[in-house]
N, C-alpha and C positions, 0 to 999 in steps of 0.2 A: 151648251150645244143643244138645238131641237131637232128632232125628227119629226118624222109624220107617220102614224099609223092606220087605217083606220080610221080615217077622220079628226085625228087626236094627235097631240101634241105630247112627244116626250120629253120630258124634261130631265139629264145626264145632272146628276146630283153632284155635288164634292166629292163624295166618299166613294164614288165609283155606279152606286144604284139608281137605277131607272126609275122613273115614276110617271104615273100615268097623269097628265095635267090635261083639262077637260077643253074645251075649245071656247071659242069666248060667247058661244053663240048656246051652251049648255046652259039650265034653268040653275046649274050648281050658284048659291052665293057663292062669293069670294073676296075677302077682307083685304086688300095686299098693302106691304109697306116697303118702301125701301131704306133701309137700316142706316142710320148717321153716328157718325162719332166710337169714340171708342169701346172699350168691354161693358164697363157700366150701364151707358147708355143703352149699348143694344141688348143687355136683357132687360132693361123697362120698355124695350120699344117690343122687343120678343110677347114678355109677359104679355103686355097690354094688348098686342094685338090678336094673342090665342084668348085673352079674357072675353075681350067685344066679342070676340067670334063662337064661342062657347053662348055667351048670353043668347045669340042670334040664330043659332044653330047654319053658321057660317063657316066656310074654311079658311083658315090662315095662310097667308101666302106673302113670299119676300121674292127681293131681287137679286139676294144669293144668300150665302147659311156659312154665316162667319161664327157660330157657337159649334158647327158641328164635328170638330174636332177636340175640343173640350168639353160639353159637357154630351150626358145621356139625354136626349130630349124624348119625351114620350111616345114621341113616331117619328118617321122621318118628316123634314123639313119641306114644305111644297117651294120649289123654289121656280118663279115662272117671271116670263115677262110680264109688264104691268097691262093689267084688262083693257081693253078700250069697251068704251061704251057704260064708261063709271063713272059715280057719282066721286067728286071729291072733296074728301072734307081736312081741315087741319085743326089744329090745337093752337092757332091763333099767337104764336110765340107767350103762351101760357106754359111753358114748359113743366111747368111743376104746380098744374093746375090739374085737377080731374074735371072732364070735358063730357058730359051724359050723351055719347055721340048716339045718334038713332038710326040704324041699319035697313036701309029698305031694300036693297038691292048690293050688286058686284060694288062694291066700295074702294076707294083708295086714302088710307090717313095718311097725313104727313105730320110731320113733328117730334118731339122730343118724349110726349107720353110720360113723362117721372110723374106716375102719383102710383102707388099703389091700389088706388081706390080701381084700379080699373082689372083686377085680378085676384082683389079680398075676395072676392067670391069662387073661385075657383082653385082646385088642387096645383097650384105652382106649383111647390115643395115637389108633384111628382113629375109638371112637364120640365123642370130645368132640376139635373143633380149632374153637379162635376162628376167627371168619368175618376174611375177608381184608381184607377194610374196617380193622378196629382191629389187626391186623397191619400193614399197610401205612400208619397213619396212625402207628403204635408207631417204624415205623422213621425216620417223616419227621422226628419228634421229636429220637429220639435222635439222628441228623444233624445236627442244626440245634442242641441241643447241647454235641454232641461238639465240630463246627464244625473236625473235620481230615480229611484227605484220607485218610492209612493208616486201616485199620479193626484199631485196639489190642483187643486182648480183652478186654471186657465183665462187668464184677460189678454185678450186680446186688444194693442191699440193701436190704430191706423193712424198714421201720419201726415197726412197730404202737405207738405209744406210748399212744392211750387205747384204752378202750372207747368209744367218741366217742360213740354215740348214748347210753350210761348215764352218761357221764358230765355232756355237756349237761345232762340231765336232771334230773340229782340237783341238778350246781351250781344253776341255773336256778329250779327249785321249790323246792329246801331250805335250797339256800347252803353244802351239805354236800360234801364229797368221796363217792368211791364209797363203797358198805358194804362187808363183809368178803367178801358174797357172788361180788361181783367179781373179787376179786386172787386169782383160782385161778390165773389164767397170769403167771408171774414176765416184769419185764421185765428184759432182761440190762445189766451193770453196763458202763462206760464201756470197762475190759478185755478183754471179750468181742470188743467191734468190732476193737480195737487187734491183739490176738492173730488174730484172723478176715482181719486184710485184713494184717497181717502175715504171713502164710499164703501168700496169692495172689500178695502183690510179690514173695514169693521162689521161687514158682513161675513168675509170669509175670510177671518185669521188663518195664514199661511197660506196664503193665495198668491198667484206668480201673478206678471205683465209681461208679456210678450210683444215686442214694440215692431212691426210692420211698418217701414216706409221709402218713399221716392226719395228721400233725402238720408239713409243712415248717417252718414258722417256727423250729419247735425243731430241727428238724437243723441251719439256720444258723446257729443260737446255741450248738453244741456244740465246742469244740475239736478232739474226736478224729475230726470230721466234715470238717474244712478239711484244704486239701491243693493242690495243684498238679493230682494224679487223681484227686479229688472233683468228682460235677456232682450237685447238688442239682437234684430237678423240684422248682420251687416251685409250680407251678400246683395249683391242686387240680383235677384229672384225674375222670373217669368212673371208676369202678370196673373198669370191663372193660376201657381205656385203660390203667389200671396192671397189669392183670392181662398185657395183652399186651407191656407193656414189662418187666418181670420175665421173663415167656418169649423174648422177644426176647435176651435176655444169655447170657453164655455158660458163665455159673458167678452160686451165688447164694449170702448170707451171710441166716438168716432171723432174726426176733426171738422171734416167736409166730404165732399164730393158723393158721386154716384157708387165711387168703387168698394170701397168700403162702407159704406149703405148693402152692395149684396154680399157682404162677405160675412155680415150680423143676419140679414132675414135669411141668409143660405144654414147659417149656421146655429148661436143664438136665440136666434130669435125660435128657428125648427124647433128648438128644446125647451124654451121657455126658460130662458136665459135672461140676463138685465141687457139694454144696448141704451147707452148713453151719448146723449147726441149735443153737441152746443148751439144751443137755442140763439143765438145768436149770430150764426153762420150767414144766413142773407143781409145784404145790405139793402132792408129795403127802400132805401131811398135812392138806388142805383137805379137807373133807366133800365137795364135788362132784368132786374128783380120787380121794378112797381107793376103793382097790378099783374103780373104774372107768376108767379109764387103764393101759395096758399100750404104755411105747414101743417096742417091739419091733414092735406090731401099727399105732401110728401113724408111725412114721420107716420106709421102706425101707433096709435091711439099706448100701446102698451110699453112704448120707446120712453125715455124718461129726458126732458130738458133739462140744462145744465147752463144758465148765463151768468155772463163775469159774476154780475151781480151778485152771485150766489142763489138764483130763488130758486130752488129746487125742488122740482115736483115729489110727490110724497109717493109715488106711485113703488118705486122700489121698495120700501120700508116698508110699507103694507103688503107689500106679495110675502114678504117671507116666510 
């Protein structure tokens, strides 16, 4: 909802607070995006778009503030209609490319924004922390559990096994599995885990797994999944619940996707934690990965690869 003040534009927030949004005709830059896709997504589009705008000395601004009930963001969210009389620029369905965008004025990105590169420079860790609520409920969990007194160290492993909303779909209405346009993100082979947490037990003898995923029923039905330091969450959990029990652990093993990607740099990673990634998660000989994926630009540099192969970068065994 807008008002008019004073020549100015108020913009009625989500959470009830007013804010003062400038007119389009003020000398203020203004970065604006409008947010696509689901949780992951929008804090790569979030980060990315307070990062350019930080380099710029620009303000960040969306077309609504779908984080700000979950997480603390470092101020309130400018949430305005999109500028006119902007320059606009996109990310060229490079979604997982970092894009050197150059800010000369009121701006508008569009795109998916997944690289990191475009907020390594700037204190993320302070503008995005989950609100204390789903931390503090994250932890009661894992206690209850864990169900031990010592506090063993923590792996976390995210499971993306479907695209669950497409793939309902497809089943549902067609009877079909997904189409080809789907399977751009590989899922890793039963090896992948076995080698990944073989890893951690030989770094950190008596170390747990804590297995997060869209599919529980299927991690209990996996062999390489059982164990004595295996705790499956079988609940199906809030999105932002798993997001904080991923950040809650102290090291993470990922499969794919965006979503657990921030549940290691939310958490892990903030600690200097190990987060193990499979290196072979793009397909890129897929038309929506070639030439737009660059993992250089979506794995930080200190993340460790893992493909079938086995070639394992050495970078964990040297931190220790």
């Amino acid at each position: 909802m807008l008002l008019q003040y004073q020549g100015k534009e108020l913009q009625l927030l989500t959470q009830g607070a007013v804010e003062v949004v400038p007119s389009d005709d003020s000398r203020e830059i203004v970065v604006f995006h409008r947010f696509n896709g689901r949780l992951g997504n929008q804090l790569f589009q979030y980060a990315a778009i307070v990062g350019i705008s930080k380099l710029y000395g620009a303000r960040p601004c969306f077309d609504h503030n779908p984080l700000g009930d979950f997480f603390q963001l470092e101020k309130d969210l400018c949430v305005r209609p999109m500028p006119i009389n902007s320059t606009y620029l996109d990310d060229r369905q490079h979604y997982a490319t970092y894009q050197p965008f150059t800010i000369e004025g009121s701006t508008v990105i569009t795109g998916d924004l997944q690289s990191y590169r475009y907020f390594e420079k700037t204190d993320t860790l302070r503008d995005v922390r989950i609100q204390h609520r789903f931390t503090s409920e994250a932890r009661v969990l894992l206690a209850r559990v864990l169900s031990v007194t010592l506090h063993p160290v923590r792996v976390a492993i995210h499971v993306r096994k479907l695209h669950r909303m497409h793939e309902e779909f497809f089943l549902r209405f067609f009877g079909n599995p997904l189409p080809e346009d789907y399977a751009y993100l590989r899922f890793p082979t039963p090896r992948y885990f076995e080698v990944a947490m073989g890893i951690f037990r030989q770094l950190y003898p008596g170390c747990v797994f804590i297995v997060m995923s869209d599919s529980p029923q299927w991690c209990t039905e996996q062999p390489f999944l059982q164990g004595t330091d295996m705790h499956i969450i079988e609940t199906h959990n809030t999105p932002i619940l798993d997001l904080a029990l991923i950040a809650e652990c102290d090291h993470v093993i990922l499969t794919r996707g965006t979503f657990g990607w921030w549940g290691a740099f939310l958490g892990a990673h903030a600690r200097g934690g190990h987060v193990l990634y499979n290196a072979d998660e793009f397909d890129m000989s897929h038309h929506i990965n070639a030439n737009h994926v660059v993992m250089a630009d979506f794995y930080p540099p200190s993340w460790v690869p893992i493909s079938v192969n086995l070639h394992i970068n050495n970078n964990t065994q040297n931190s220790q």
